[in-house]
N, C-alpha and C positions, 0 to 999 in steps of 0.2 A: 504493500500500500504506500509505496513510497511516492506516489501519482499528485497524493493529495497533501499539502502543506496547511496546518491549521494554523490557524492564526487567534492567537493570546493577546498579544499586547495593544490591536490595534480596534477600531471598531469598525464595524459593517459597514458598506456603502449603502447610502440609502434609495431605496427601488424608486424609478421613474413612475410606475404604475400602481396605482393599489389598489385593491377590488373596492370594489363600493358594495358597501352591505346594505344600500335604500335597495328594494325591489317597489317596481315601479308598477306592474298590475296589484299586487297586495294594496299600494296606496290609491291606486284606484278605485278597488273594488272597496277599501275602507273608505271612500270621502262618501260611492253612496249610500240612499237611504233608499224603505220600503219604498217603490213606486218609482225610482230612478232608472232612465233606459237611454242606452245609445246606439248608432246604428255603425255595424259592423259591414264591411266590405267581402266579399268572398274570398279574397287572396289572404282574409286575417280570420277566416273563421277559426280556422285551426287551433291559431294560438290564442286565441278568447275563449274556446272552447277546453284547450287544453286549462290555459291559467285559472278559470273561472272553476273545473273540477278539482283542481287543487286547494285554491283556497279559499272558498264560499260552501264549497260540497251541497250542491245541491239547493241551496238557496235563490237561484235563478232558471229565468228561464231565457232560450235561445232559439229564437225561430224565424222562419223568411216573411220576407215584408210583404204586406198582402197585393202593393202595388210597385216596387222598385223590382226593375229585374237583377239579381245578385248582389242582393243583398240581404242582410240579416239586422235580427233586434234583438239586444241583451236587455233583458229585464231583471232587476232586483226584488227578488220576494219577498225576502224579511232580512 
């Protein structure tokens, strides 16, 4: 292991990057309230759909717009 030199005496470089720990659908879905709904495009059902079963579980609902073509409605239920 003579590959790796550790280093003691001096301190880390500090990383250019650093993860962000805000998640951004979570503060979404917490601003709304029962009755709150916005309209979803086809290319992002996926990921509304995915994030909204993750962290609402079942508190919404998600369906096509009765007059837009490709599109959809997130609805908050409670």
């Amino acid at each position: 292991m003579s590959t790796f030199r550790i280093q003691r005496t001096r301190k880390a470089p500090v990383a250019l990057s650093q993860k962000t720990t805000t998640n951004t659908w979570r503060d979404i879905f917490d601003s709304m309230n029962k009755g709150h709904w916005f309209l979803v495009s086809k290319a992002n059902y996926g990921k509304v759909s995915v994030a909204a079963s993750k962290y609402i579980k079942g508190n919404y609902r998600l369906y096509k717009h009765p007059s837009r073509k490709y599109c959809y409605v997130f609805l908050k239920k409670a």
